[in-house]
C-alpha positions in Angstrom: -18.6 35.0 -20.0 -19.2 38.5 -20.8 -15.9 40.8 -21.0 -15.3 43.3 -17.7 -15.1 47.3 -18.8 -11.7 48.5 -18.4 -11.4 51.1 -15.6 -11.2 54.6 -16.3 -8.5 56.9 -15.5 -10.4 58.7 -13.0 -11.7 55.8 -11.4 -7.9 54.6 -11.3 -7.2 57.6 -9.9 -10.3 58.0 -7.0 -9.4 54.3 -5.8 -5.2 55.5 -5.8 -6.9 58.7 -3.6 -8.7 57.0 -1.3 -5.9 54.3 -0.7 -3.9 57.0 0.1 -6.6 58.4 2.5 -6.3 55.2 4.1 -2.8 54.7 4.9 -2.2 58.7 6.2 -5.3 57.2 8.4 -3.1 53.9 9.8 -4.6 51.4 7.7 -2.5 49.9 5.7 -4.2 46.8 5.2 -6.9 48.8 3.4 -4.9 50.8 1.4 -3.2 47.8 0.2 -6.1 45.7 -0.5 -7.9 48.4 -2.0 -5.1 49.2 -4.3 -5.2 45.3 -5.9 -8.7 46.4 -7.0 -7.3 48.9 -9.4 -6.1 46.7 -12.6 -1.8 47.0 -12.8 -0.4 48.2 -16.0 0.5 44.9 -17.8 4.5 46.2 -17.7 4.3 46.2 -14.3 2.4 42.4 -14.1 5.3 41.5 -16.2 8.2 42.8 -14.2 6.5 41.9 -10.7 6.3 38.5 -12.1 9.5 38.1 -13.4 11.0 39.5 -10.0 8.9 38.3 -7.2 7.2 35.3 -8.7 3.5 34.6 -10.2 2.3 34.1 -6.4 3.1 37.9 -5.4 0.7 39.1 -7.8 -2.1 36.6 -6.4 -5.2 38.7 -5.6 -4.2 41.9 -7.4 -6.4 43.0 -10.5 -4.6 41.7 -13.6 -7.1 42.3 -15.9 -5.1 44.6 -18.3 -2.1 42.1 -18.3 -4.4 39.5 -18.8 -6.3 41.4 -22.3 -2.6 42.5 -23.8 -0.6 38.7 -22.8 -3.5 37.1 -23.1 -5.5 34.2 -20.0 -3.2 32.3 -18.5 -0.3 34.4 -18.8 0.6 34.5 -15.2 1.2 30.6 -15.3 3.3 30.3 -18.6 
């Protein structure tokens, strides 16, 4: 299976923007789920899943996690 492309900054940055957009707008729900789309720093993976559990992060974009603690990670 080919590898995705990380994300650039600015596109990190546009999708954190429009999310942003979205809430001051009253949607919530789209900010949120556009947000997961954005990959989370792999510290943060780490901490979220040490805090809240592996099924917080369900649906959230855990490519970068997944390339520095390598697949399967979440369930280890």
């Amino acid at each position: 299976m080919p590898q995705a492309q990380a994300m650039t900054l600015d596109e990190k940055l546009a999708i954190s923007i429009k999310s942003a957009e979205l809430e001051k707008a009253g949607d919530e729900e789209g900010a949120i789920r556009l947000m997961k789309t954005a990959p989370l720093p792999p510290y943060i993976a780490k901490v979220i899943k040490e805090k809240a559990g592996a099924e917080y992060l369900a649906g959230w974009n855990l490519s970068e996690a997944e390339a520095e603690f390598g697949p399967g990670w979440l369930n280890k």
